[in-house]
C-alpha positions in Angstrom: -2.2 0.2 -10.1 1.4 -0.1 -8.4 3.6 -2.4 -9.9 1.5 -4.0 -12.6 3.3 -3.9 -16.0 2.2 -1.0 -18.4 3.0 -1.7 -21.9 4.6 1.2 -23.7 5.2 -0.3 -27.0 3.0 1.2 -29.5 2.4 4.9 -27.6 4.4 6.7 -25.1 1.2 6.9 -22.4 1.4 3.4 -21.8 -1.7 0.7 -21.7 -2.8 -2.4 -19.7 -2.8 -6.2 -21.4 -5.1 -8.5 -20.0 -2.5 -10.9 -20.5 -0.2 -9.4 -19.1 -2.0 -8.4 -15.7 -3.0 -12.4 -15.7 0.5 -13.4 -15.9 1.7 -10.5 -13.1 -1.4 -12.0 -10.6 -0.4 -15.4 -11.4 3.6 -15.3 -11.3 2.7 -13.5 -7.3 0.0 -16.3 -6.9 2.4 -19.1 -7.3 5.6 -17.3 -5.6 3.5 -16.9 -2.5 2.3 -20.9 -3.1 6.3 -21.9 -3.3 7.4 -19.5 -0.5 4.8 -19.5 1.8 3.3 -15.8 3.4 6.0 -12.9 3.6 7.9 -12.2 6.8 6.1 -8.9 8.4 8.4 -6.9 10.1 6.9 -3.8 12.0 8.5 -0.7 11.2 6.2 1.5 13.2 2.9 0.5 15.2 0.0 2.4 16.4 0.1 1.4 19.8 1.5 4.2 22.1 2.5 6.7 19.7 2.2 10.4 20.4 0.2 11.8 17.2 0.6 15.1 18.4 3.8 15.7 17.8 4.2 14.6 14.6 4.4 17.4 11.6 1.9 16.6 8.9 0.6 19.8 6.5 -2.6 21.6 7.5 -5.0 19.6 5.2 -4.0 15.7 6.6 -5.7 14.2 9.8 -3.6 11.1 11.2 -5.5 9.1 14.1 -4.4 6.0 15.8 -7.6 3.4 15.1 -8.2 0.0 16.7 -8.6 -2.6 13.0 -10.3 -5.8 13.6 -8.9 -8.0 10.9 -5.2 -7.5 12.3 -6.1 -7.4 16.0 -4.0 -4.1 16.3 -3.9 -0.6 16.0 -3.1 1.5 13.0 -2.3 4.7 11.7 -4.9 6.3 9.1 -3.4 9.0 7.3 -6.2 11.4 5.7 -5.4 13.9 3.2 -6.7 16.0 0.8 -4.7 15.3 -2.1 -2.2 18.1 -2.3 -0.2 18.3 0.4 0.7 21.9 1.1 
């Protein structure tokens, strides 16, 4: 759970408020409201690339993929955890 606040107050592991996670989903919820949707900037697309040369360890698969929702292609990374 990337970037939602873990409370470390009463042991060192950390735990999850309700509360808190409410207020996280609702501060986003009402910056996107005021600001509007995010700028996208593509970095990289999967349109054209040559897959094959790119150096990934011996356990990850990438493949360029046609996705439906963004009208686009993508890169899917597969890998089995440990990278080496």
């Amino acid at each position: 759970m990337a970037g939602v606040p873990m409370s470390t107050q009463w042991e060192p592991a950390g735990h999850y408020y309700p509360i808190q996670i409410a207020q996280f989903g609702l501060s986003h919820y009402s910056k996107q409201i005021v600001e509007g949707d995010p700028e996208v900037t593509t970095l990289l697309s999967g349109n054209d690339l040559d897959l094959d040369r790119w150096l990934v360890a011996s356990k990850t698969t990438v493949h360029s993929l046609f996705d439906k929702m963004r009208l686009s292609d993508v890169i899917e990374f597969q890998s089995s955890g440990w990278l080496w």
